[in-house]
Backbone as a ProteinNet text record, in pm:
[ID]
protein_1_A
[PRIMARY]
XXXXXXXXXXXXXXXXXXXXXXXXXXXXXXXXXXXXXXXXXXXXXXXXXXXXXXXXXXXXXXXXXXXXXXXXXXXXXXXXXXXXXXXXXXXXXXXXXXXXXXXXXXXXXXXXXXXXXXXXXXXXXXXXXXXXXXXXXXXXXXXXXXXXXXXXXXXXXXXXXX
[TERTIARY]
2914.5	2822.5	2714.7	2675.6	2607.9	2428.8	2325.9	2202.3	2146.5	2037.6	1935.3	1865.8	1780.3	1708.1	1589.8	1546.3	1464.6	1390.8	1282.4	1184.4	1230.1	1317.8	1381.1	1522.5	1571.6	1668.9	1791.7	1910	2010.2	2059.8	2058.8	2102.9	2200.5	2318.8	2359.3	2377.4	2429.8	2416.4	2530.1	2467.3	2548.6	2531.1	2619.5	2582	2477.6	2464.8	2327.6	2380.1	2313.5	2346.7	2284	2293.7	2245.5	2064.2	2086.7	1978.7	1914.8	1915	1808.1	1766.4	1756.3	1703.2	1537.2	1507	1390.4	1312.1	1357.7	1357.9	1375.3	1449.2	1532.2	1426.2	1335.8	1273.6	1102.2	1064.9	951.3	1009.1	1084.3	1111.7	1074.5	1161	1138.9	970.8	908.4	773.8	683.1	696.2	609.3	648.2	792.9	817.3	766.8	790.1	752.7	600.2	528.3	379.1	323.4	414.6	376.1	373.5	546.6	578	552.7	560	530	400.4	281.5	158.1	159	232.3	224.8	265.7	332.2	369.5	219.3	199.3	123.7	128	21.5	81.8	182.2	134.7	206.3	380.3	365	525.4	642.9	494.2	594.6	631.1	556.9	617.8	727.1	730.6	847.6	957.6	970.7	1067.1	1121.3	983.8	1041.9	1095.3	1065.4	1192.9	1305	1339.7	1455.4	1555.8	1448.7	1536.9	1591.3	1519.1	1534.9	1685.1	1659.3	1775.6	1921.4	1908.4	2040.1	2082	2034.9	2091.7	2242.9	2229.5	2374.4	2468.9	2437.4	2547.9	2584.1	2539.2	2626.6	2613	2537.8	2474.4	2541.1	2581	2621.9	2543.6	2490.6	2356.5	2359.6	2308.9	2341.2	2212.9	2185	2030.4	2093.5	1974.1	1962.8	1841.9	1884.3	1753	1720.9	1587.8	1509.5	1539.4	1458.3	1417	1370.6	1486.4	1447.4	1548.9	1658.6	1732.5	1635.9	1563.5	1454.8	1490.3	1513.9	1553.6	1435	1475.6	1352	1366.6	1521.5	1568.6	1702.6	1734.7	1808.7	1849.3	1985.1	2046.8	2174.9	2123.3	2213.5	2303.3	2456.4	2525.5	2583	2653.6	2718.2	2910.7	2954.7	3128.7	3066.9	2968.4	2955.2	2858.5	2742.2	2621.6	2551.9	2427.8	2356.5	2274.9	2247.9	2123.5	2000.3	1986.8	1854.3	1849.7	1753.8	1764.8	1574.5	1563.6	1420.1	1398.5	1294	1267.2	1111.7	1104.6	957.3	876	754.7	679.1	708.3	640	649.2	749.9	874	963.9	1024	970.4	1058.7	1062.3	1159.8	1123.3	1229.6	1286.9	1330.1	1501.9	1490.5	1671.4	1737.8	1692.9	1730.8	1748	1730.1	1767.3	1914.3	1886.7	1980.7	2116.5	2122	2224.9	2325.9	2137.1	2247	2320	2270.7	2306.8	2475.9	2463.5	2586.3	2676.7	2633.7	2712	2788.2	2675.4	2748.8	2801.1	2790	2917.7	3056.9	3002.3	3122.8	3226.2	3156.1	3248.4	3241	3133.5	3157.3	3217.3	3239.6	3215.4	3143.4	3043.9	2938.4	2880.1	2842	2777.2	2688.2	2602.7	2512.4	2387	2256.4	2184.2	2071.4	1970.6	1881.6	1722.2	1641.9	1525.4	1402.1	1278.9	1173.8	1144.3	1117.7	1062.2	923.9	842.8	682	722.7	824.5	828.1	862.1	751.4	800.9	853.9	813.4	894.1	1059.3	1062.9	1231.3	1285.8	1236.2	1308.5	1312.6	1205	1243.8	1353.5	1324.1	1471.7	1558.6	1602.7	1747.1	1796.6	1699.3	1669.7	1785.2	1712.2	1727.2	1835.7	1897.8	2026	2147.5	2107.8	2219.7	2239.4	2150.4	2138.1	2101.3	2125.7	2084.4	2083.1	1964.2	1929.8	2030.7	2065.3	2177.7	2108.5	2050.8	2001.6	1895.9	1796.6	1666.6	1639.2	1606.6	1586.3	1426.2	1388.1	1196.9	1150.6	1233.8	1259.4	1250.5	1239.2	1376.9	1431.9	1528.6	1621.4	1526.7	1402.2	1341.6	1243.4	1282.9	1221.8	1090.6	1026.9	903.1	930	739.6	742	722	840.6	860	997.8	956.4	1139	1181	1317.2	1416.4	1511.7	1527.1	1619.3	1768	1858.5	1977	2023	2046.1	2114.2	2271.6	2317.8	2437.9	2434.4	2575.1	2577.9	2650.5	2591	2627.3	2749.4	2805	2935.7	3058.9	3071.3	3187.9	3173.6	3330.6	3332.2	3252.8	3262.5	3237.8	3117.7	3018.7	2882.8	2862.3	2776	2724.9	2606.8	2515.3	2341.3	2276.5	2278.5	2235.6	2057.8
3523.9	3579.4	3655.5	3766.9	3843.2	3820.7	3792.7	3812.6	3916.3	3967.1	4057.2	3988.9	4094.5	4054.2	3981.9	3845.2	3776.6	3746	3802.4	3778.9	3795.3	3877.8	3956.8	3914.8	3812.9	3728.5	3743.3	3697.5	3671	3533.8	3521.5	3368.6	3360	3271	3210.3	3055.6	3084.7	2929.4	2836.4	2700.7	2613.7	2523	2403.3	2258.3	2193.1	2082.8	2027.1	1858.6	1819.9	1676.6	1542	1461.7	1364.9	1326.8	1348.9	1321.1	1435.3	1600	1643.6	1631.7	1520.9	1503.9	1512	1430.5	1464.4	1586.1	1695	1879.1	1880.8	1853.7	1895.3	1820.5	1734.9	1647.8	1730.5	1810.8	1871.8	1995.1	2065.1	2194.5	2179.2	2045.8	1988.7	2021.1	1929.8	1901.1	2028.7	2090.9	2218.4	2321.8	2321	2393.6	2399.4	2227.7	2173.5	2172.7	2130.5	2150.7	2302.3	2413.1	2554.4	2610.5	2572.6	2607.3	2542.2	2394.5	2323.5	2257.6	2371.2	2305.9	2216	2239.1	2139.4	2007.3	1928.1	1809.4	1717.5	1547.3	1546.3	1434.5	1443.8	1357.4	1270.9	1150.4	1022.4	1102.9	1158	1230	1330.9	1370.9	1430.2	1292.4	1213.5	1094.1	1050.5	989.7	957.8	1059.4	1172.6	1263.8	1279.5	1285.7	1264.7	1154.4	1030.6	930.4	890.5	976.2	946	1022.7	1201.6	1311.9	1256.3	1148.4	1144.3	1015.4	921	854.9	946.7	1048.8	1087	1206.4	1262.9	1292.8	1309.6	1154.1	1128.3	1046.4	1074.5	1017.8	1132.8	1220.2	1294.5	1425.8	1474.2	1640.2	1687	1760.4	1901.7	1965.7	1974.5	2025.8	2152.1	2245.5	2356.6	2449.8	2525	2527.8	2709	2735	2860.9	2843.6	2863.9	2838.2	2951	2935.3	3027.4	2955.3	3038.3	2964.1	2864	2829.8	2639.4	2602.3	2661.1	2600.9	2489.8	2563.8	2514.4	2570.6	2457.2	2484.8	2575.1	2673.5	2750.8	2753.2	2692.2	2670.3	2591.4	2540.4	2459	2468.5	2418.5	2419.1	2277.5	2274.2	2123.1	2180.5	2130.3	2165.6	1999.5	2007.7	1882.4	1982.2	1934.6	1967.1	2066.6	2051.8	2105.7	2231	2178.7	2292.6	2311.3	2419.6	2424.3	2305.8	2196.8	2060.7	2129.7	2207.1	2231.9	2334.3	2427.2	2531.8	2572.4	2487.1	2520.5	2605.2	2670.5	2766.2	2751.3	2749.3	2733.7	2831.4	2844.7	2960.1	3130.5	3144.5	3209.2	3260.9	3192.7	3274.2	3337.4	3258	3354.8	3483.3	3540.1	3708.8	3741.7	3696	3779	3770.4	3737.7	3761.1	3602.8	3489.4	3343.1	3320.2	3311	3230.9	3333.6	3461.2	3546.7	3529.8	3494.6	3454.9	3294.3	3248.6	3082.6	3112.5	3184.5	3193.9	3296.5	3396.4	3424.4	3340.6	3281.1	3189.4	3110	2984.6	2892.8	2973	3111.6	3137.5	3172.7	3225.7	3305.9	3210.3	3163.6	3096.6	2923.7	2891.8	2729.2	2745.8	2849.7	2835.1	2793.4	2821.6	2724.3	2819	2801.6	2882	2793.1	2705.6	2653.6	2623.3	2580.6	2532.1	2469.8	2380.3	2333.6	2343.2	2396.7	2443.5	2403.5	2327.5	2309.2	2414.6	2440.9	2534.9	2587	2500.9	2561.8	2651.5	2559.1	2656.7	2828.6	2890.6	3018.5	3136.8	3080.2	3188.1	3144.4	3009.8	2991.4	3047	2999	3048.3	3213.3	3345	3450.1	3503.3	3381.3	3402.6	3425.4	3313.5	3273.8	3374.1	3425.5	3525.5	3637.6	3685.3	3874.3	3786.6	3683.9	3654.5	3626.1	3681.7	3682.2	3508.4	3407.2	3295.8	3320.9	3288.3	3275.6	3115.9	3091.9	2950.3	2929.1	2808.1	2758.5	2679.4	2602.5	2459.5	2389.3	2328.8	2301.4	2146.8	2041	1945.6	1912.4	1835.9	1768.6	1734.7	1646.4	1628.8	1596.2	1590.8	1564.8	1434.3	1442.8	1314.5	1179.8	1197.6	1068.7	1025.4	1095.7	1073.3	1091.1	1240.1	1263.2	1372.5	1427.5	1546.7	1653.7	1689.9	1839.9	1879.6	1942.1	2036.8	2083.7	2106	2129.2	2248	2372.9	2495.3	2426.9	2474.6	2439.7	2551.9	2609.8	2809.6	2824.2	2879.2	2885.9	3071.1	3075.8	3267.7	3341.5	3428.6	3546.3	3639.7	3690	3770.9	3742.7	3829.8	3780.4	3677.9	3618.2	3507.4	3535.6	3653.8	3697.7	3814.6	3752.9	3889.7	3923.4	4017.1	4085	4054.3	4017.5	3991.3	4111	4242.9	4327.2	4321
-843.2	-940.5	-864.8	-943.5	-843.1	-921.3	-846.1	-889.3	-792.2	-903.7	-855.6	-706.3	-661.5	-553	-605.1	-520.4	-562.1	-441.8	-415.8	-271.5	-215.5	-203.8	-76.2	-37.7	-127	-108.2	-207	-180.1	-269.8	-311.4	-464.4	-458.5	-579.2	-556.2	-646.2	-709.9	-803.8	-909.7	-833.2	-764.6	-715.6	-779	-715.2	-795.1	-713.4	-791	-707.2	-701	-581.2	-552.8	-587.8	-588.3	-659.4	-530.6	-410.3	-360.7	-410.1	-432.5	-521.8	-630.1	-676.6	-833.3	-777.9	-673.8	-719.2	-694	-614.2	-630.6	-773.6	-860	-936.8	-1054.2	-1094.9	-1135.3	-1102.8	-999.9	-965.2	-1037.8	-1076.1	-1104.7	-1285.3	-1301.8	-1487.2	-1508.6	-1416.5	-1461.4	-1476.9	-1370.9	-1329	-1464	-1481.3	-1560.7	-1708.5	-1764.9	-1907.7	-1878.3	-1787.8	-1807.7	-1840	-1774.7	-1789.5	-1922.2	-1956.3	-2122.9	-2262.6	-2173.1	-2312.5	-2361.3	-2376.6	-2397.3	-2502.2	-2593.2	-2758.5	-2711.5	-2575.8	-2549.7	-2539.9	-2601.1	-2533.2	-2369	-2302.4	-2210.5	-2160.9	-2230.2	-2269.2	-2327.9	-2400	-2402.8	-2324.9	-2188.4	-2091.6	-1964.1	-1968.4	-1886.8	-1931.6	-2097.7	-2133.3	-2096	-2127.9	-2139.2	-2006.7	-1898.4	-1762.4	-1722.3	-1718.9	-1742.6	-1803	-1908.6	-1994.1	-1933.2	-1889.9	-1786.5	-1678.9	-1604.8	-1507.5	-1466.7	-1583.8	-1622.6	-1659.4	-1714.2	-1764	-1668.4	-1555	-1489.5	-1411.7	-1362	-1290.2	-1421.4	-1532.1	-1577.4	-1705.7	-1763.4	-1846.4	-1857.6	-1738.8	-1760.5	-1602.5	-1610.3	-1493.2	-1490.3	-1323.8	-1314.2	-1212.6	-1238.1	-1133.5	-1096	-985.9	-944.1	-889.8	-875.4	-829.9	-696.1	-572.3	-530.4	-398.8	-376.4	-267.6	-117.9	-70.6	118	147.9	218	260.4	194.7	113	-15.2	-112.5	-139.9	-215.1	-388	-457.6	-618	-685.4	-705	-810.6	-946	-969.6	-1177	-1161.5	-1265	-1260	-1446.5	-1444.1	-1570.2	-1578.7	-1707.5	-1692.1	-1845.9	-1784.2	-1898.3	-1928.2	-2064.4	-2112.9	-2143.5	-2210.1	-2262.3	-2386.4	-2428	-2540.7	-2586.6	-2440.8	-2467.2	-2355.7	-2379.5	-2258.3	-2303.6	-2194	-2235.9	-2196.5	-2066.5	-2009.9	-1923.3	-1960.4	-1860.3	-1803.3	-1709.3	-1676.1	-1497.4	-1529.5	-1395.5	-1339.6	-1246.9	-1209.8	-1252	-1288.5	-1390.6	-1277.4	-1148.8	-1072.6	-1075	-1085.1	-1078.1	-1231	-1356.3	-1452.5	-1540.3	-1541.7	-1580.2	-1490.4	-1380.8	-1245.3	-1266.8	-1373.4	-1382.9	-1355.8	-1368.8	-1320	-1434.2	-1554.1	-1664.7	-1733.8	-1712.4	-1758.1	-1674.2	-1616.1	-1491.8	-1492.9	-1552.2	-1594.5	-1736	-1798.2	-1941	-1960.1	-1821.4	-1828.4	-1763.7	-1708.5	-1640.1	-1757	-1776.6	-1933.5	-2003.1	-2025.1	-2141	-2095.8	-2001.5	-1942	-1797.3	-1771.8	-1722.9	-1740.6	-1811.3	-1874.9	-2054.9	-2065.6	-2257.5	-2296.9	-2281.9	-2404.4	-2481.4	-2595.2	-2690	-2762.7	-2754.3	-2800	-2698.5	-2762.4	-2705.5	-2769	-2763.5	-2863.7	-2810.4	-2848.8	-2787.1	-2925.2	-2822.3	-2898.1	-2964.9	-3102.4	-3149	-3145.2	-3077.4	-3029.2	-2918.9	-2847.8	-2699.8	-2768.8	-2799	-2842.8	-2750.4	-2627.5	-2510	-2480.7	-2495.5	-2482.8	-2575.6	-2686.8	-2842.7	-2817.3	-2777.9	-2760.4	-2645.1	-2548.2	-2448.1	-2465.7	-2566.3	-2633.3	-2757.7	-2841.1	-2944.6	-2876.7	-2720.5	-2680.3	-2622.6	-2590.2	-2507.3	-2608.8	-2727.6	-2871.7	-2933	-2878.5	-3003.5	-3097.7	-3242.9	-3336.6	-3413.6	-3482.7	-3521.4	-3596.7	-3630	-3701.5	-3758	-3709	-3800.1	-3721.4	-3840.5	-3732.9	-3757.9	-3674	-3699.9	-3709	-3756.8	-3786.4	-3667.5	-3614.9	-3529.8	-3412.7	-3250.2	-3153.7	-3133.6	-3033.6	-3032.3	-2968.5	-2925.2	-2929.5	-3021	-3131.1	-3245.2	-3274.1	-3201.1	-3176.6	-3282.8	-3297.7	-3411.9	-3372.4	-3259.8	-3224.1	-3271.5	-3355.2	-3427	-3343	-3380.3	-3229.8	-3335.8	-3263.4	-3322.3	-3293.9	-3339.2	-3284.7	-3298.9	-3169.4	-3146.4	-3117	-3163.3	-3118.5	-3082.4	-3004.3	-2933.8	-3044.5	-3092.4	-3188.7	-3111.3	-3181.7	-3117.2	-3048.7	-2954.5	-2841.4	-2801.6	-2760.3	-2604.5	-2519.2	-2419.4	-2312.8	-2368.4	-2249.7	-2299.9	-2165.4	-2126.3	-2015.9	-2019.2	-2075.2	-2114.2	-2044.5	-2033.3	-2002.9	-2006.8
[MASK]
++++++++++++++++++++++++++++++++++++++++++++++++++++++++++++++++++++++++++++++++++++++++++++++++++++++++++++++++++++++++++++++++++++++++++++++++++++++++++++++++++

């Protein structure tokens, strides 16, 4: 897979190992503290422990990373969807999320994904990357009151995300 130049560098989407979770666990936090102002405290600890539990047992996790092999985003897929696609703030805009996203379709199949609906910059991510909402829950799955979109990919199998 080919990515743009990123700090001078070239990188592609690998897998990631079970001793980087906790790279992989600093990328979550930095990231959800950047985007997700509507969380409150006490609910990004939980979330970071529940993340941090389900890791090695039902998510495929794959990283994009800089110098030092240092993770700058990371995406966790399941059989069915994208679960998580977070990037460190600094780096996003630069072509890293557009890259995981062609990736999961095009060569994982996936065409879904489920995104807080405050997060209004993911939700426009997913918008210009051809999701469209399907169905919205009150919602999320730990039974907190952040609604969750449920997106699935408009069109073709195979997209280019230009």
């Amino acid at each position: 897979m080919d990515f743009k130049e990123l700090s001078g560098g070239s990188y592609s989407i690998s897998g990631i190992n079970q001793s980087e979770y906790g790279e992989v666990m600093r990328v979550w936090e930095i990231s959800v503290r950047a985007s997700h102002d509507f969380l409150k405290e006490e609910d990004i600890l939980i979330y970071k422990k529940r993340i941090y539990e389900t890791l090695p047992n039902s998510i495929n996790l794959f990283a994009v990373r800089g110098n030092f092999n240092k993770i700058l985003g990371f995406m966790g897929t399941s059989d069915e969807k994208i679960e998580m696609l977070f990037i460190i703030p600094e780096m996003q805009g630069r072509g890293i999320g557009k890259s995981f996203i062609h990736y999961a379709v095009n060569k994982l199949h996936l065409r879904r994904v489920d995104v807080n609906e405050q997060n209004k910059g993911a939700v426009s991510f997913y918008n210009k990357m051809g999701f469209l909402t399907k169905t919205r829950s009150e919602i999320d799955m730990a039974g907190k009151p952040y609604p969750i979109l449920h997106l699935e990919l408009s069109g073709p199998a195979e997209r280019t995300f230009e």
